[in-house]
PyMOL Python script that loads the backbone (N, CA, C, O; Angstrom):
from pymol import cmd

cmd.read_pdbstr("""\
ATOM      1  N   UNK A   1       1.410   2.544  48.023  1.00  0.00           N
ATOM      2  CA  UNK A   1       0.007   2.380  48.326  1.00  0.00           C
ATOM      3  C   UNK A   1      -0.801   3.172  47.307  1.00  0.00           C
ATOM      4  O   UNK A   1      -0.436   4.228  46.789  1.00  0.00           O
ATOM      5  N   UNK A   2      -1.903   2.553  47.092  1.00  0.00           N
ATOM      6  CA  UNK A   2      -2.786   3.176  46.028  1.00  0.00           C
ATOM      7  C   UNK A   2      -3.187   4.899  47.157  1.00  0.00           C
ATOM      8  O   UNK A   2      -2.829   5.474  48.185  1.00  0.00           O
ATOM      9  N   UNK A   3      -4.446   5.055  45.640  1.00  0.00           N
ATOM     10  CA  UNK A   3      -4.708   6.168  46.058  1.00  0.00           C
ATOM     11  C   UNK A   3      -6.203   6.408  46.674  1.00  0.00           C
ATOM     12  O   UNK A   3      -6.757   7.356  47.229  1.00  0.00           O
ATOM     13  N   UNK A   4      -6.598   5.030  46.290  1.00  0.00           N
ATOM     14  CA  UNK A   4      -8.205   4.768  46.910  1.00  0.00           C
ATOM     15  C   UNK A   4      -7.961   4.030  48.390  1.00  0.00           C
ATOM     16  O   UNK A   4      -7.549   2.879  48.533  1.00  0.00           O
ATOM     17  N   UNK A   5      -8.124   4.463  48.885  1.00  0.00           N
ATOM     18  CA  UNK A   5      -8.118   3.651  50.337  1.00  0.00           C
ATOM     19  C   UNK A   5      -9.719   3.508  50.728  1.00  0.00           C
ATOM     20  O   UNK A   5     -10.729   3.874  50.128  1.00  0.00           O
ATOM     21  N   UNK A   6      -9.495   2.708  52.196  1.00  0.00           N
ATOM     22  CA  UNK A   6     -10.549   2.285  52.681  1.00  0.00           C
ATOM     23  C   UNK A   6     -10.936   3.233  53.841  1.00  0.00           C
ATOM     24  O   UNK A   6      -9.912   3.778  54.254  1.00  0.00           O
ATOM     25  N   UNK A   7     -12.057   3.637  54.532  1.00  0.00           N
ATOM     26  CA  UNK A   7     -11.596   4.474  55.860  1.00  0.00           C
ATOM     27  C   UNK A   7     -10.743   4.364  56.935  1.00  0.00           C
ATOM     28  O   UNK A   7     -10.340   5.329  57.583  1.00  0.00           O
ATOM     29  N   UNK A   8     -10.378   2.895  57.199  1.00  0.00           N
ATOM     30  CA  UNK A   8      -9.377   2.435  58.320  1.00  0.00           C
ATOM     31  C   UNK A   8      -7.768   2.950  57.756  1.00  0.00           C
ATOM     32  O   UNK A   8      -6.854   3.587  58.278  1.00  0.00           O
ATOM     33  N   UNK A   9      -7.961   2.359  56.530  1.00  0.00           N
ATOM     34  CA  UNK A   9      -6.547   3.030  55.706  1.00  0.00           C
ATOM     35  C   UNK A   9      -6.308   4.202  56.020  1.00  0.00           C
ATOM     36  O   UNK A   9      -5.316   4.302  56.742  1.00  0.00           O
ATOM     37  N   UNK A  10      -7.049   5.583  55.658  1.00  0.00           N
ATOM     38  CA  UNK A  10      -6.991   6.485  54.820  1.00  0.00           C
ATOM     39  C   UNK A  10      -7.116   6.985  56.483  1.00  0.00           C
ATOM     40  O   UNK A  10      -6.556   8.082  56.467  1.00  0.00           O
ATOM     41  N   UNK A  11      -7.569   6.725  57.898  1.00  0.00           N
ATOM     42  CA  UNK A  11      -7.368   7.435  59.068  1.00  0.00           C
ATOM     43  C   UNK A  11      -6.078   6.816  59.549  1.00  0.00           C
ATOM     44  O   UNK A  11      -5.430   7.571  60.274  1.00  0.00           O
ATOM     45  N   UNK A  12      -5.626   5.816  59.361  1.00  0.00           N
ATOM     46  CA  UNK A  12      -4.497   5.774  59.772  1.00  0.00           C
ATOM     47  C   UNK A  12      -3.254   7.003  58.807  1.00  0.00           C
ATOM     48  O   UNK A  12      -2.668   7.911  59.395  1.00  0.00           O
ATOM     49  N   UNK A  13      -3.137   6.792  57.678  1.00  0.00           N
ATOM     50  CA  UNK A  13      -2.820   7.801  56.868  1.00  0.00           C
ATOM     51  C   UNK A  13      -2.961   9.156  57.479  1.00  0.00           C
ATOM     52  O   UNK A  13      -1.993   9.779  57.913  1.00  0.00           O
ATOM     53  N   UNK A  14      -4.473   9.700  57.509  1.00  0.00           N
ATOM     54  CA  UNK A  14      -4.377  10.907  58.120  1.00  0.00           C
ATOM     55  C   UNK A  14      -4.654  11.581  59.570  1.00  0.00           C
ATOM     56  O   UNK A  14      -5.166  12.653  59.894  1.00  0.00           O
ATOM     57  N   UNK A  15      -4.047  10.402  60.375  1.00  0.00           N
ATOM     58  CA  UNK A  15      -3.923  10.555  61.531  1.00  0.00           C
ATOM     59  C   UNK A  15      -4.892  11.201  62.719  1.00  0.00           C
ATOM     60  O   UNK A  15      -4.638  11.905  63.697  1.00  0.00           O
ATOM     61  N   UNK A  16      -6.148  10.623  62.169  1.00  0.00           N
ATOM     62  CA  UNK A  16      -7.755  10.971  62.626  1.00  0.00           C
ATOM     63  C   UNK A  16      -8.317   9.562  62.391  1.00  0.00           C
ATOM     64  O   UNK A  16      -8.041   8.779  61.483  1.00  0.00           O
ATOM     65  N   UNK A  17      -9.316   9.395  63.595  1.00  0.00           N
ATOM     66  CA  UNK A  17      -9.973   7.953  63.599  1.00  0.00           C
ATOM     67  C   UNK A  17     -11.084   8.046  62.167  1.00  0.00           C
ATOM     68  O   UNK A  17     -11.414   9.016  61.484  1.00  0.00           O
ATOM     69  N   UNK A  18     -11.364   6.965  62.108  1.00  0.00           N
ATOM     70  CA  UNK A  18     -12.092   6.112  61.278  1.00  0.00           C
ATOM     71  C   UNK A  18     -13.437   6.814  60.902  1.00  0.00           C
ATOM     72  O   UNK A  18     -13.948   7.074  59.813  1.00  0.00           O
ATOM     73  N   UNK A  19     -13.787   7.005  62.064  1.00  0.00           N
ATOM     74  CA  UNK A  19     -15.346   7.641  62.328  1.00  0.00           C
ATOM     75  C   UNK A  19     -15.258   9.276  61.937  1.00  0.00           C
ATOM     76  O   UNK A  19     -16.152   9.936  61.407  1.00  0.00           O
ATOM     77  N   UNK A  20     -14.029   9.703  62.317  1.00  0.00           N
ATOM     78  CA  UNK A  20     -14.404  11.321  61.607  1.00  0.00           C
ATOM     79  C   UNK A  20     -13.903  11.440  60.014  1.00  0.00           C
ATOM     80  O   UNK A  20     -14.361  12.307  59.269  1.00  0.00           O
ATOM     81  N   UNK A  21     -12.899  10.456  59.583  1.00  0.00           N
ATOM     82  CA  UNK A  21     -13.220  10.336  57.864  1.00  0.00           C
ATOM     83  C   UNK A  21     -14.214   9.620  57.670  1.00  0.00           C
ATOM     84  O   UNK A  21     -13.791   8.897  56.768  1.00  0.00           O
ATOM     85  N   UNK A  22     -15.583   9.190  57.933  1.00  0.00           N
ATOM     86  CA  UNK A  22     -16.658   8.919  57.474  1.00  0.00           C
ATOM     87  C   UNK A  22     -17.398  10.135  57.301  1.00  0.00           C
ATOM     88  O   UNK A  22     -18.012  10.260  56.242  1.00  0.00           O
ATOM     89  N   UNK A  23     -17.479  11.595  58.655  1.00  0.00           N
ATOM     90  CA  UNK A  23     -18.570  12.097  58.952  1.00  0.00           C
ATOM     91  C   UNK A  23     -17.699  13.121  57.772  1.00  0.00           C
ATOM     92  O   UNK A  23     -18.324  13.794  56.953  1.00  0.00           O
ATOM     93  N   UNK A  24     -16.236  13.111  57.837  1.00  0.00           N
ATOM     94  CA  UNK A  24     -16.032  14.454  56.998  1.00  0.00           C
ATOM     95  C   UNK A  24     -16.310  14.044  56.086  1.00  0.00           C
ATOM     96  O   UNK A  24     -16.826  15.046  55.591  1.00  0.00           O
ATOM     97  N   UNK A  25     -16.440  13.027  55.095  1.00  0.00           N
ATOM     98  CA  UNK A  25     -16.816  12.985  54.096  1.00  0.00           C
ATOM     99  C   UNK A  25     -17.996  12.873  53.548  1.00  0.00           C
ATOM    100  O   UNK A  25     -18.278  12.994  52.355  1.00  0.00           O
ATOM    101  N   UNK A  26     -18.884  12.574  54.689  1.00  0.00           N
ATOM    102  CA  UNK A  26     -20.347  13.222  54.382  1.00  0.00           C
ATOM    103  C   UNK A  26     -20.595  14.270  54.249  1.00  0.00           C
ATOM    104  O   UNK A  26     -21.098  14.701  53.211  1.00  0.00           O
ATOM    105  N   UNK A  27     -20.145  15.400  55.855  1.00  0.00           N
ATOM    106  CA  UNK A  27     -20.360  16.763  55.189  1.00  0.00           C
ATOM    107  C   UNK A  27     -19.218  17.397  54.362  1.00  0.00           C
ATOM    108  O   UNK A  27     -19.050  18.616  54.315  1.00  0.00           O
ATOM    109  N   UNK A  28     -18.633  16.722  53.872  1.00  0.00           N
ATOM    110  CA  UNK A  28     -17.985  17.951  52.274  1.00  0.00           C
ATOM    111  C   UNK A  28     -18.157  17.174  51.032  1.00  0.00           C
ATOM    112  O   UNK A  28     -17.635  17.416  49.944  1.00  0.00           O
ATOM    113  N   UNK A  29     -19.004  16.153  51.352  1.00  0.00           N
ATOM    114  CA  UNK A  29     -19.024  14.973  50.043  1.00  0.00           C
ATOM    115  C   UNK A  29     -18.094  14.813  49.219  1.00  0.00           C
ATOM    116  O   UNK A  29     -17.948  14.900  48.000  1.00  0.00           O
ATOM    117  N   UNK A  30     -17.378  14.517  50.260  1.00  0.00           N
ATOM    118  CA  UNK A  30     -16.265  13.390  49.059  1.00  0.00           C
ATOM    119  C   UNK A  30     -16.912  11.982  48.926  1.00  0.00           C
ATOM    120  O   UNK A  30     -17.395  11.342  49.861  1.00  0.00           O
ATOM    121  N   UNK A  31     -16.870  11.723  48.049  1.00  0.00           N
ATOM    122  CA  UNK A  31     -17.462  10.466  47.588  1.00  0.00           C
ATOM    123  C   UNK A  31     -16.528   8.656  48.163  1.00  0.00           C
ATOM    124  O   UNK A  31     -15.316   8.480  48.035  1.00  0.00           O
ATOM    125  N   UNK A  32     -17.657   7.433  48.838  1.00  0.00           N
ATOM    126  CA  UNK A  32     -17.173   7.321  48.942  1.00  0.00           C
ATOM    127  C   UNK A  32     -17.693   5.730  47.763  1.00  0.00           C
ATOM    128  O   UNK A  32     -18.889   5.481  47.614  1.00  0.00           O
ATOM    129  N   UNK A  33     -16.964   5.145  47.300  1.00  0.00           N
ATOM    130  CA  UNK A  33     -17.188   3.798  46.099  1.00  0.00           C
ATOM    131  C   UNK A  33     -16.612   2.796  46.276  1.00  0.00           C
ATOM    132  O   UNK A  33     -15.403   2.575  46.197  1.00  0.00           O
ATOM    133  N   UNK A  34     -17.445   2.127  46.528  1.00  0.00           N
ATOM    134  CA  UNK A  34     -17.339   0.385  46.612  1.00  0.00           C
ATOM    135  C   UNK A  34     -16.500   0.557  48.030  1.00  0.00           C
ATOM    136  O   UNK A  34     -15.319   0.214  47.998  1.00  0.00           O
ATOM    137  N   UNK A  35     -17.053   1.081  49.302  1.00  0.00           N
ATOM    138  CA  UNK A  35     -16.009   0.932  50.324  1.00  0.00           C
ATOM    139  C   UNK A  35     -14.709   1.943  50.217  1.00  0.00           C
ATOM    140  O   UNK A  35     -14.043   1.745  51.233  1.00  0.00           O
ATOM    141  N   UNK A  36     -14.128   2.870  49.457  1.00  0.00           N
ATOM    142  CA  UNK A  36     -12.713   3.121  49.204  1.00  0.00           C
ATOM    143  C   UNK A  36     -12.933   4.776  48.702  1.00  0.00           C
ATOM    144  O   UNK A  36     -13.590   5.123  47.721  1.00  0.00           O
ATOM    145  N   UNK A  37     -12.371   5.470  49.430  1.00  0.00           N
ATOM    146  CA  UNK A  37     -12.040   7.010  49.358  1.00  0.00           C
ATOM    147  C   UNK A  37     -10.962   7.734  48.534  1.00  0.00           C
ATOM    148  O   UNK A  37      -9.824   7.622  48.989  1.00  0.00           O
ATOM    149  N   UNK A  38     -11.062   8.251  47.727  1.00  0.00           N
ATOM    150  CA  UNK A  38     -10.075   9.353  46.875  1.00  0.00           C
ATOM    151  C   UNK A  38      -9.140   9.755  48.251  1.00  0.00           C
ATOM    152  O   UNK A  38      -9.580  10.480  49.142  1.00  0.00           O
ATOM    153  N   UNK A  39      -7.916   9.219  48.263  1.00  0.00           N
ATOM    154  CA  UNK A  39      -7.046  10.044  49.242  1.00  0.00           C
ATOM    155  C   UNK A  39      -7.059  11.315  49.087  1.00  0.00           C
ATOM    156  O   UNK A  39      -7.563  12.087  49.903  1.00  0.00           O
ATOM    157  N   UNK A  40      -6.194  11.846  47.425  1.00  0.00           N
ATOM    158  CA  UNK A  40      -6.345  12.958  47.445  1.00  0.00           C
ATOM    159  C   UNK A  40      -7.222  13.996  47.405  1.00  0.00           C
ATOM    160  O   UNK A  40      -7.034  15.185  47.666  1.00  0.00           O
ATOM    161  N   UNK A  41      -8.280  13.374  47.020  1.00  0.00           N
ATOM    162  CA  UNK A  41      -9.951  14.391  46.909  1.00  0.00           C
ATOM    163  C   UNK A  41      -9.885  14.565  48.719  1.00  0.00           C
ATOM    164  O   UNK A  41      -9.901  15.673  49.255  1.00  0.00           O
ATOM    165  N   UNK A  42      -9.839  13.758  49.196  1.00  0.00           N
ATOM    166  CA  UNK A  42      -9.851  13.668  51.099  1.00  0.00           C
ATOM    167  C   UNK A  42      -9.485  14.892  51.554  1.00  0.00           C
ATOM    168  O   UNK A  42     -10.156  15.888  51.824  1.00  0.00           O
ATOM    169  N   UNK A  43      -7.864  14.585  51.618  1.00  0.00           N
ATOM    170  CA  UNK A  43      -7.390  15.336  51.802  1.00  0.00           C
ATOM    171  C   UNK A  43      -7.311  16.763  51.835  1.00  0.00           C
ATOM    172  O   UNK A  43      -7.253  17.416  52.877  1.00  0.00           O
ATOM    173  N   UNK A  44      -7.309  17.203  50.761  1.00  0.00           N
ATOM    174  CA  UNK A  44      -7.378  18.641  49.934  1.00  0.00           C
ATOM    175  C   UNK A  44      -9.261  18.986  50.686  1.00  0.00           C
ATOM    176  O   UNK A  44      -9.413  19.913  51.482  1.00  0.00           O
ATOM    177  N   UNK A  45      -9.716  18.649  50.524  1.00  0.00           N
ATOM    178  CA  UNK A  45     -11.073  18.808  51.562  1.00  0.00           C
ATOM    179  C   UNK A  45     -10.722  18.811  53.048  1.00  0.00           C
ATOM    180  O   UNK A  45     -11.289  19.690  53.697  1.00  0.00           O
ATOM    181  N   UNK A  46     -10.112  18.212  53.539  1.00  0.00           N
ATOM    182  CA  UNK A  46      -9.623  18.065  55.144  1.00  0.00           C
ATOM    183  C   UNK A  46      -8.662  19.675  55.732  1.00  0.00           C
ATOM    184  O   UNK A  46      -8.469  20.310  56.768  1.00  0.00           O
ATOM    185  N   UNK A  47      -8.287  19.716  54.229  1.00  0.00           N
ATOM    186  CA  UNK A  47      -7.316  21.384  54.749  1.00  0.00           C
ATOM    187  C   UNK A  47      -8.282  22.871  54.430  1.00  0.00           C
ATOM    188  O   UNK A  47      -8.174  24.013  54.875  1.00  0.00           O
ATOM    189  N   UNK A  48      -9.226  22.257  53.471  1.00  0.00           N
ATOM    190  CA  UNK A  48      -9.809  23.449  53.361  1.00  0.00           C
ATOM    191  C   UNK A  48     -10.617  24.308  55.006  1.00  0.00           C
ATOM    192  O   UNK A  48     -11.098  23.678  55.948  1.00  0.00           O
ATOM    193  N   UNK A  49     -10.571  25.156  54.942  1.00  0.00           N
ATOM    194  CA  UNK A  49     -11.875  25.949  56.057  1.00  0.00           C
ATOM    195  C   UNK A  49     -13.185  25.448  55.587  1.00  0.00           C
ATOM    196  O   UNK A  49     -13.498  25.411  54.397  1.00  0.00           O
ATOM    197  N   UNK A  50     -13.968  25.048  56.601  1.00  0.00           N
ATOM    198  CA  UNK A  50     -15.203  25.104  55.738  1.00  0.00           C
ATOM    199  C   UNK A  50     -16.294  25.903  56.641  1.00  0.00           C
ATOM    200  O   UNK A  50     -16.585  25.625  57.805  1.00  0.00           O
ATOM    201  N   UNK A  51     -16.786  26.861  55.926  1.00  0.00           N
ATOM    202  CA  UNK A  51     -17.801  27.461  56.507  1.00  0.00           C
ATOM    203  C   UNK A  51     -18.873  27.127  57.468  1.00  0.00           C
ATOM    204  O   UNK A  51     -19.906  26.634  57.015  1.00  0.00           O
ATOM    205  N   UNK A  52     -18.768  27.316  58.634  1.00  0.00           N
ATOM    206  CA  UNK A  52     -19.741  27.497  59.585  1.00  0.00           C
ATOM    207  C   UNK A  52     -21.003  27.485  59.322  1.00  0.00           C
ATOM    208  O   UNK A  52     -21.266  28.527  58.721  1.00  0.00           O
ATOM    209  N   UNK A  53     -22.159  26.677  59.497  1.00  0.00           N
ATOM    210  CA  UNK A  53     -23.832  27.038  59.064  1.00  0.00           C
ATOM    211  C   UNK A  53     -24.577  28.562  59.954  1.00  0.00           C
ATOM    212  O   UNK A  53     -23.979  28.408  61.019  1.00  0.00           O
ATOM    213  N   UNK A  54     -25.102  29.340  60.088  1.00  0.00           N
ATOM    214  CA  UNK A  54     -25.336  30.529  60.707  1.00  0.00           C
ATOM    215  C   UNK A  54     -26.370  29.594  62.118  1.00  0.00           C
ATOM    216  O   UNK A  54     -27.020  28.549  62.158  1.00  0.00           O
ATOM    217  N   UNK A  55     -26.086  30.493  62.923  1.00  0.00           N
ATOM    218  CA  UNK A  55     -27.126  29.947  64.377  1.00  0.00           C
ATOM    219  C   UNK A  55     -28.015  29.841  63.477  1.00  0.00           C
ATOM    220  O   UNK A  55     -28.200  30.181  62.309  1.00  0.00           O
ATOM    221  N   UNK A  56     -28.848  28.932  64.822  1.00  0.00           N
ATOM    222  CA  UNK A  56     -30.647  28.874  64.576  1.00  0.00           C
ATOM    223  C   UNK A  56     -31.250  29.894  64.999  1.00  0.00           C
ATOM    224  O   UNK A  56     -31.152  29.874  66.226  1.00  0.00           O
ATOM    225  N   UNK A  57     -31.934  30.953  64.599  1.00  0.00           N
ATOM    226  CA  UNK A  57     -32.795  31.813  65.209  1.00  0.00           C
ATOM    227  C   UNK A  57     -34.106  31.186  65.953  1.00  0.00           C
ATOM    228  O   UNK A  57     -35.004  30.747  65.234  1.00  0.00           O
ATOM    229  N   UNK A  58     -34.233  31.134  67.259  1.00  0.00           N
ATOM    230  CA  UNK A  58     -35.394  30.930  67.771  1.00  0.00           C
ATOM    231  C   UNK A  58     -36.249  32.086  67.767  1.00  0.00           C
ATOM    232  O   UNK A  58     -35.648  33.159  67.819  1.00  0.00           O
ATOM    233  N   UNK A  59     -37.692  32.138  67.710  1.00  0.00           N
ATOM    234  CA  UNK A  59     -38.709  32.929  68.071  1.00  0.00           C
ATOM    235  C   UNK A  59     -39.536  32.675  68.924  1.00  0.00           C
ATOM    236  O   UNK A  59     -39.891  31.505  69.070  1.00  0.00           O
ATOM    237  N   UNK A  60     -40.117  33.789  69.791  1.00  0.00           N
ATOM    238  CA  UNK A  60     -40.772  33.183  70.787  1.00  0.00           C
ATOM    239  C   UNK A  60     -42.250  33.783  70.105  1.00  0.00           C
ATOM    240  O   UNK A  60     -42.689  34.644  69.343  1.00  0.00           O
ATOM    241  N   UNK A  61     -42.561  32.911  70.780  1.00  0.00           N
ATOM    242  CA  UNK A  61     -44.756  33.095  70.529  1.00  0.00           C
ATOM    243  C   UNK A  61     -45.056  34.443  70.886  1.00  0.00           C
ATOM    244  O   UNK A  61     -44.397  35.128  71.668  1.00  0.00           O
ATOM    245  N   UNK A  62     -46.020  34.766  70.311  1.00  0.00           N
ATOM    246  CA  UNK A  62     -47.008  36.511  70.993  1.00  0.00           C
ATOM    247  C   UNK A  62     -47.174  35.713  72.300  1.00  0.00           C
ATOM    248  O   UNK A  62     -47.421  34.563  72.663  1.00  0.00           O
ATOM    249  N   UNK A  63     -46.848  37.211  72.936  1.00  0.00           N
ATOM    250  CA  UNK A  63     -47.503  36.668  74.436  1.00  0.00           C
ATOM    251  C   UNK A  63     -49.059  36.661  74.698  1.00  0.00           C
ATOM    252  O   UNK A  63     -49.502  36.269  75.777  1.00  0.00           O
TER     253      UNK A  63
END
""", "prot")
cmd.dss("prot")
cmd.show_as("cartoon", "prot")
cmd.util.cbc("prot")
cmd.orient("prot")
């Protein structure tokens, strides 16, 4: 099998549905072209840690 897959491919491959290799590859931007994903760019992104965004600080109004 190649190395560009499609998302249905490339979650069967990595044994996660369809829909969370779309969202992971939005947030770590792996790129995706003409329909078809870098397995290995995927991947190697899928094992990394990826940093946490910090809470939201709310503030409240002067009373």
């Amino acid at each position: 099998m190649g190395n560009h897959l499609t998302p249905t491919e490339l979650a069967r491959e990595a044994g996660i549905g369809r829909r969370e290799v779309l969202s992971t590859c939005l947030e770590t931007g792996v790129p995706i072209f003409q329909g078809r994903i870098d397995k290995s760019l995927f991947l190697a992104n899928l094992r990394q840690p990826h940093p946490q965004p910090p809470p939201q600080r709310t503030f409240a109004p002067p009373p």
